[in-house]
N, C-alpha and C positions, 0 to 999 in steps of 0.2 A: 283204608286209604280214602283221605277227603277228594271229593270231586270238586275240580277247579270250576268256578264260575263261567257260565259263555258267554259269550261276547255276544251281543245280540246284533241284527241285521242293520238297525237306527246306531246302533254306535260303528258299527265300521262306516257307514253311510257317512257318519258324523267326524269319523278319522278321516276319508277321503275329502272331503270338503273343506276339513284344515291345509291334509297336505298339496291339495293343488291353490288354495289362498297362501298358504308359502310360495309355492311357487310364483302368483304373481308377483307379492311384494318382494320377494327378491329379482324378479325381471324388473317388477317397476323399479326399484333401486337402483339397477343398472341403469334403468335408461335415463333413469330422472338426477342420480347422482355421478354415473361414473361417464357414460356418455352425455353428458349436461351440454357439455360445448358442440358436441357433434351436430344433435339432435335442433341445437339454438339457431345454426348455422342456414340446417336444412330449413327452417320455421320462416327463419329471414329469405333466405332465396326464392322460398314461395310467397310471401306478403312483402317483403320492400323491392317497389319500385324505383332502380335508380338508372338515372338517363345523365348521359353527358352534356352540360352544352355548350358548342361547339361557338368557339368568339369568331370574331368577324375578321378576316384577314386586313390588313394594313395597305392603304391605295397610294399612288402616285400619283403628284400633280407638277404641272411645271408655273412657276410664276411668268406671264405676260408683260410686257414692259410696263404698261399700266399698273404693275401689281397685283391684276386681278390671277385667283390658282384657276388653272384649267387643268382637268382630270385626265390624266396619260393612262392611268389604268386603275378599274372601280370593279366593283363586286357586284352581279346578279346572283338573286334565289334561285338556287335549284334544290332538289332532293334526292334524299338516298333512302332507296325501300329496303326494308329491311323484313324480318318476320321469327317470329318466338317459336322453336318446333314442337314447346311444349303444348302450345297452344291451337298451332292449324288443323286442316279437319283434312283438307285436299289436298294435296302436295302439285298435283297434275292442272287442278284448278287453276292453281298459283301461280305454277309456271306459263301457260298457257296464257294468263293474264298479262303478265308480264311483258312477255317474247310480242305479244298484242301490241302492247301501250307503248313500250321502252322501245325493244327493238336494237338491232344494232350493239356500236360499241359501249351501251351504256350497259350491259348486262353484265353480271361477273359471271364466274364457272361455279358460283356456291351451292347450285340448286341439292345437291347429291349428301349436301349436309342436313338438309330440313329432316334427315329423320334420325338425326342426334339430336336426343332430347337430352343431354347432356349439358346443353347451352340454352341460352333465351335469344341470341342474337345473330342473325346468319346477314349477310350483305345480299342484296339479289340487282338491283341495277343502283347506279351512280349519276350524278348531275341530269337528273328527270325534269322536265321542265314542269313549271305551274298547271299547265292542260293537260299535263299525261298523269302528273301527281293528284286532278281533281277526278281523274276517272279512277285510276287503281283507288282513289277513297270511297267513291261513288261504288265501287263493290263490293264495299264492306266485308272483304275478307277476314275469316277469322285470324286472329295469329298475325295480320300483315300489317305493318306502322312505317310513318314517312318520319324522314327528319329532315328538318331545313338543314342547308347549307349552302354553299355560295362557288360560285365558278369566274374568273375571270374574264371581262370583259373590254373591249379597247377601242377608244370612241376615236381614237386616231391610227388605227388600222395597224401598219405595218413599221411605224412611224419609230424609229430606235430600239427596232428589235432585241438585235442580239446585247444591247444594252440590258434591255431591258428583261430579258430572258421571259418564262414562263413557268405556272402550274400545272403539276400535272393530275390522273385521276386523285391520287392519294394526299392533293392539294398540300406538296412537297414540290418547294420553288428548283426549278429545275435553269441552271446557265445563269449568266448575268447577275443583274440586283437579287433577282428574285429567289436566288441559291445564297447569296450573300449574303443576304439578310433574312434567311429564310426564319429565324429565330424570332430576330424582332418582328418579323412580319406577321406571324403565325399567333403570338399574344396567347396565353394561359384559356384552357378550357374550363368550365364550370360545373358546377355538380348539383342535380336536383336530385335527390330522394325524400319518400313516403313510403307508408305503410297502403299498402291497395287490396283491392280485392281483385275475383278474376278476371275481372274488366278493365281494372288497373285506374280502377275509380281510390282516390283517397279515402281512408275512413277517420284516421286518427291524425290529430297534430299534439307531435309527443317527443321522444327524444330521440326517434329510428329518423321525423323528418328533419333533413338538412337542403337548405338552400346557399348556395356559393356561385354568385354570380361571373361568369366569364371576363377575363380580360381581353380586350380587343386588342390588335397588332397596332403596331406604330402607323402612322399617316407621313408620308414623306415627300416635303418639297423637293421638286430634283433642282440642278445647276445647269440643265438643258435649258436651251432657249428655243424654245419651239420655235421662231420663226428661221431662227439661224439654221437649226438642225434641219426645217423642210428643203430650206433653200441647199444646203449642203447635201440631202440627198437628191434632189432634183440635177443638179451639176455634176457631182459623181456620177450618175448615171449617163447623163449627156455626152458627159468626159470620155467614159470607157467606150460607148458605141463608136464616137469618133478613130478610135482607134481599133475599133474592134477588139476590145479586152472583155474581159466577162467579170475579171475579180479587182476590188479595189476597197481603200478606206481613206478615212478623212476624220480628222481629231482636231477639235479646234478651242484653246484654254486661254484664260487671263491668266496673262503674265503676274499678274501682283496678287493671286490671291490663290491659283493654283485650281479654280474650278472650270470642269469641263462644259462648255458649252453645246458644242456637237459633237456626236461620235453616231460614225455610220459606217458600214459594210455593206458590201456588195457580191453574191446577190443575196438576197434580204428573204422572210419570211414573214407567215402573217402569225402573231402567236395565239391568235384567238384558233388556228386550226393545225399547232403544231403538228400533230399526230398524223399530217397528210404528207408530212416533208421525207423524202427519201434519202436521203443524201445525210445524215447526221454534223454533218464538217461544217454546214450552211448554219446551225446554232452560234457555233465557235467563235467566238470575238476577236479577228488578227487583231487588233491596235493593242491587245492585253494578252493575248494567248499565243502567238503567232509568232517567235524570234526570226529575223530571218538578217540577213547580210546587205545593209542598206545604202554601202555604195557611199561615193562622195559627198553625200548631207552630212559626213562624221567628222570631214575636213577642216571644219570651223574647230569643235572640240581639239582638234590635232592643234592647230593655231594658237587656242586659249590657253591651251596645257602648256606648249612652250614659250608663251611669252609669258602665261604667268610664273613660273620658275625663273623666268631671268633668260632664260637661252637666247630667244628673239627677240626683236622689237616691232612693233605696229611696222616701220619705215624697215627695216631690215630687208637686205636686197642677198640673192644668188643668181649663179651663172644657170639657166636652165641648158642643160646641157639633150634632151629630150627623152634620154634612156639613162640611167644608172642601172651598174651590177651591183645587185649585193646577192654576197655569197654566190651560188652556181644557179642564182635567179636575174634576168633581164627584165630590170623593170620600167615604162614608158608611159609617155603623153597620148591620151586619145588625137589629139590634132599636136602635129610636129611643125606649125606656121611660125612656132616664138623658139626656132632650137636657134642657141648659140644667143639670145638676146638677155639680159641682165634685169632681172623682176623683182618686185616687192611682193611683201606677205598681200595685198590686197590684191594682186595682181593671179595670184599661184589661186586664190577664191575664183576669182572671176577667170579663169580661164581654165580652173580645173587641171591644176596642173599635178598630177602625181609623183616628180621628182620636187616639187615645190617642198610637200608635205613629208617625204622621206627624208628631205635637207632640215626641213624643222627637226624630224626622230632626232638625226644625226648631233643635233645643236647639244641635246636636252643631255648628252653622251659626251659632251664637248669635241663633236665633230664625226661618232664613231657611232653605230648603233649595239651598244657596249650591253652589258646587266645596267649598268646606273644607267643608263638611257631610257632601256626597257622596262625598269624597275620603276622609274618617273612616269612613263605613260600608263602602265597600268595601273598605279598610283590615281593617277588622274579618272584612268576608265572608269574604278572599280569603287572610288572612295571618293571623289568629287563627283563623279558625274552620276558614280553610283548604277550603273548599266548592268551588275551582275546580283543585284537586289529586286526585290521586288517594291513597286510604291506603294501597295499597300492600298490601291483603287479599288471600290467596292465592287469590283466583279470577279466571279468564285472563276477559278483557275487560273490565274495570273502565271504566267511564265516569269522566267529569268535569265535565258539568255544562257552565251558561255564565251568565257577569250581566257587565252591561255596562259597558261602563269608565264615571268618573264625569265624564269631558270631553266624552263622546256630543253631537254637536250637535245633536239629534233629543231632542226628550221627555224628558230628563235628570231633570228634577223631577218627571214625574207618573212614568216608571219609578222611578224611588227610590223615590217615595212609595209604589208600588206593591210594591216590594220589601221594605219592613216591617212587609205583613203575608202575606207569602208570593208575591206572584205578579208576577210578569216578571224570574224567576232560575230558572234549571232548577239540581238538585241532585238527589245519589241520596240514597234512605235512609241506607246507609253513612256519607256523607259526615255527615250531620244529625247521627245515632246519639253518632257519635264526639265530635264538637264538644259536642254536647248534654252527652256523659260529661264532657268538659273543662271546660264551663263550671257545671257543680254538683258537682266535685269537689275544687275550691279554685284548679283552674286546668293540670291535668298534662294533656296531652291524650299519651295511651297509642296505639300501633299496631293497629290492630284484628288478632286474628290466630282462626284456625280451628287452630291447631296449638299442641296441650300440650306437645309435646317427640316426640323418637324412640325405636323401640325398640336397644337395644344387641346386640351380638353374643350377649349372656347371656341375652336375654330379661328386659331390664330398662329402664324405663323412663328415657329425659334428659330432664329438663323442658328446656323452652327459656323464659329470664327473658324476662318483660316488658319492651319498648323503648318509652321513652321520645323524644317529638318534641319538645314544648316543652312549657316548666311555665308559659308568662307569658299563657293564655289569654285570663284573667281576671282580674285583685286577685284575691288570697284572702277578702277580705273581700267584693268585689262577687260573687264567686262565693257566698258563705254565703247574701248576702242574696236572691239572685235564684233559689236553693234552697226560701229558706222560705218567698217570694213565692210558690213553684208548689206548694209543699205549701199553703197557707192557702188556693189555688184549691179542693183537694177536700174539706181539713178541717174548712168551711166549710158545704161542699155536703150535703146529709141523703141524697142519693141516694147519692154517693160513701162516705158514712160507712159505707154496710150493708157495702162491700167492703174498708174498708183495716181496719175494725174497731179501730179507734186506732194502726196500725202508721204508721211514718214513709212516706207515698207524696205524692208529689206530681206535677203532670204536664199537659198543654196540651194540648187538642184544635185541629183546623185542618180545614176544607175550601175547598179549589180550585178557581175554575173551571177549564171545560178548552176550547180551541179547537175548535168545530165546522166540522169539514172539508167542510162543504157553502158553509159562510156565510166561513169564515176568519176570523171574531168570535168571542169570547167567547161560548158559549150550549151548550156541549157537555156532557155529563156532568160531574157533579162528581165528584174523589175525595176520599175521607173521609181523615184520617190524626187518631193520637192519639201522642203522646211525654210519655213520663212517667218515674218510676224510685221504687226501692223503698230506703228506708234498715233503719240499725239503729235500737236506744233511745237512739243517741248520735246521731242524723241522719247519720250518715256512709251517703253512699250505697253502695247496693252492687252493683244491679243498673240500667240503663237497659232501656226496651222501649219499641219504636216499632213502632204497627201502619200497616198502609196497605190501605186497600177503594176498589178502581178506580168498580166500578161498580152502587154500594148504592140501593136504592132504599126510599125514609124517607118518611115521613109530611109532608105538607106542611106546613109552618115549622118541620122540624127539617132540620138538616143532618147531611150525611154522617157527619163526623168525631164528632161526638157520638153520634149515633143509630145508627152501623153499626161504626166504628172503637173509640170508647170501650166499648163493652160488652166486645169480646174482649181490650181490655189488664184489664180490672178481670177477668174469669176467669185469666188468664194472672197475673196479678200474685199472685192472691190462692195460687194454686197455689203459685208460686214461695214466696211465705212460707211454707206448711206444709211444702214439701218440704224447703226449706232449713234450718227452723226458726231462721228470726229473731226476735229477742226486739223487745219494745215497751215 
């Protein structure tokens, strides 16, 4: 039997050395062929640098009579520290650095992440100013990097706040414009990447580096007039202490083009220190967010609606009898001095008559507050005057009100009847404002807007045109007349007269009960509201202004809307003509 050859100690040595070089090449295979993408991914996370950057938010300016823009709200640098936890050494250092320099509410709660090395990017303080951001650099912490960015700042304080709302940390427009337009405002971020080293020094310019520069947010002329709008909250203020009120607003727009000139609330905030305000209500915008039951200023509408159908006319006279029933409801004259005397529609304005305005419903019914009666005013409410829409004003939360359809099988005729002289329809001031401009300017009802135009790449002003919603309000003609109706309310009045001074003004006070939330009956505060507007020597109107006082407190047998609302339109108004200088 042949003896098999052996295998010497150099050849098995020489077997082993093959089969673990199989072994690599098929590991390196794997990793090099089958994890290809995995392995590329990790290569990249470790050598490209990529960083956002972050555009410039969009500022507010208001144009000056002069035309020159003046800055409502601008951008300061601040910074956001941030730190890679691949890269820090201390974690305790860092923090300790921080809670040092920052302080306060600029910190977040992210410290408990620096030791996920999972990520490169942890947040640790927010809007750092320039002095705190040169010391945390001055410590050259490993792992810790600043990024610019910017915080809002307000070189006119408190000056159309809730207008104008606010940013907040996460530099997300928060109320007002600032929510409104938080998109255009905010403008596209940018994208630097390179290939780096562990210092995040570049090595290579190749095709991992990319640069895409940021787009900056829109630059917005407002339609505010700053000296209008100081002067407007200076008054409102004055207005309400006189009466001891706390809450009120004031909206003041060109009739012919539908832009807001002032809009102010009371009481107010600063928004450069929202974050101090306790009361969150005190953001909220009534003239756009705020429905409420505005009482007699609705009177004139009730007027327009039935003479423009034909039921009334400008001269059209009734018996004021000082009470009507309708249905198992007793409805009455605040003052019973004119019971039993024979009035015109001009008359039923000026004296506030609420059997005036129910005799209108009744016309529009041929005499009855019928479905066709009710069906015609809500007609009017809903689709001329448009009070259950929204306008469409660029402040985020707009309300829309509510009136009740005219088939309701509940109370249909005393609500009606009670809707023609303001109450059991909610409606925002906005809504009123606007309809009010439509129906005393021949009948165009204009977009309400807070925005003149944009600024250009030049540093040049785009106006943005006037938009037009509907022109069929009103007749042209019932609009003339239902103008001069409310001008012959004051031009009439001796008290009125000291303040329009023979200038074209005209205008309708209202007060509202309000629902007492003990009782769920009528018996709550009143609010005062006044709506008026200012023409030229040709009567062409040209400014409307609507005040609103929540909660005035008046001498007993006056009401609100006179005694606490009307005094601050006649200063606001009077203003408005010297400043504008309109002729008479």
């Amino acid at each position: 039997m042949e003896e098999r050859p052996k295998i010497s100690r150099t050849q098995w040595l020489t077997f082993g050395l093959f089969f673990i070089l199989a072994i690599f090449v098929v590991r390196l295979f794997y990793i090099q062929i089958i994890e290809h993408d995995k392995y590329a991914v990790l290569a990249d996370q470790m050598q490209i640098n990529k960083r956002t950057i972050n555009p410039e938010r969009g500022e507010f300016f208001v144009r000056d009579k002069d035309g020159t823009l003046t800055p409502l709200v601008l951008n300061q640098t601040v910074y956001t520290v941030f730190a890679d936890p691949t890269q820090i050494n201390d974690i305790e250092k860092i923090r300790n650095l921080i809670q040092q320099v920052a302080g306060g509410q600029a910190i977040t709660k992210n410290f408990d992440k620096l030791n996920d090395t999972s990520t490169q990017y942890v947040v640790l303080a927010r809007q750092v100013t320039h002095t705190q951001a040169e010391q945390i650099r001055d410590a050259d912490l490993a792992g810790v990097g600043l990024q610019a960015t910017s915080r809002r700042v307000y070189p006119e304080g408190s000056l159309a706040a809730q207008t104008l709302g606010f940013v907040n940390v996460d530099g997300e427009g928060q109320y007002g414009l600032e929510q409104y337009l938080n998109q255009e405002l905010t403008g596209e971020p940018g994208v630097l990447q390179s290939v780096t080293d562990v210092r995040h020094i570049p090595l290579t310019i190749g095709a991992h580096d990319v640069s895409i520069p940021a787009k900056n947010g829109t630059d917005y002329v407002l339609s505010i007039d700053r000296g209008i709008q100081a002067n407007v909250e200076r008054v409102l203020a004055d207005g309400l202490a006189k009466v001891g009120a706390t809450k009120g607003s004031v909206v003041v727009m060109e009739t012919g083009t539908g832009r807001i000139v002032a809009m102010a609330n009371l009481p107010s905030y600063d928004p450069a220190s929202y974050n101090q305000v306790t009361d969150a209500a005190i953001f909220q915008n009534t003239i756009t967010m705020r429905p409420y039951e505005p009482g007699s200023v609705i009177k004139p509408f009730t007027i327009g609606a039935a003479m423009d159908v034909g039921s009334i006319g400008r001269y059209s006279t009734f018996h004021n009898t000082g009470c009507v029933m309708i249905a198992d409801a007793r409805i009455c004259n605040l003052s019973r001095q004119f019971d039993g005397q024979i009035l015109d529609m001009t008359e039923v304005l000026r004296y506030s008559l609420n059997t005036g305005v129910v005799w209108a419903l009744e016309q529009m019914g041929g005499g009855d507050i019928n479905l066709t009666a009710r069906q015609r005013f809500y007609d009017y409410l809903t689709e001329h005057y448009r009070f259950v829409q929204k306008t469409n004003i660029e402040i985020s939360g707009e309300a829309i009100g509510l009136i009740m359809q005219p088939d309701s099988p509940n109370g249909a005729k005393v609500t009606y009847s009670n809707m023609t002289f303001g109450q059991g329809l909610n409606v925002t001031m906005i809504q009123v404002i606007v309809a009010f401009a439509a129906a005393i300017n021949g009948g165009t009802y204009y977009q309400p807007t807070l925005i003149l135009g944009t600024i250009n790449k030049n540093g040049e002003l785009v106006e943005q045109k006037p938009k037009t919603i509907a022109t069929d309000i009103l007749k042209p003609e019932m609009s003339k007349n239902l103008k001069e109706m409310l001008r012959a309310i004051r031009s009439e009045n001796p008290y009125t007269l000291q303040f329009d001074r023979g200038y074209y003004v005209g205008g309708k006070s209202g007060t509202a009960e309000t629902i007492d939330p003990a009782t769920g009956k009528y018996g709550g505060p009143t609010i005062g509201s006044y709506l008026g507007f200012i023409g030229d020597e040709t009567g062409e109107p040209k400014y409307a202004i609507m005040v609103r006082v929540d909660d005035g407190h008046v001498a007993a047998g006056s009401t609100t809307g006179t005694a606490a609302a009307q005094p601050i339109f006649d200063e606001i108004s009077r203003f408005v003509i010297d400043y504008e200088g309109i002729t008479k």
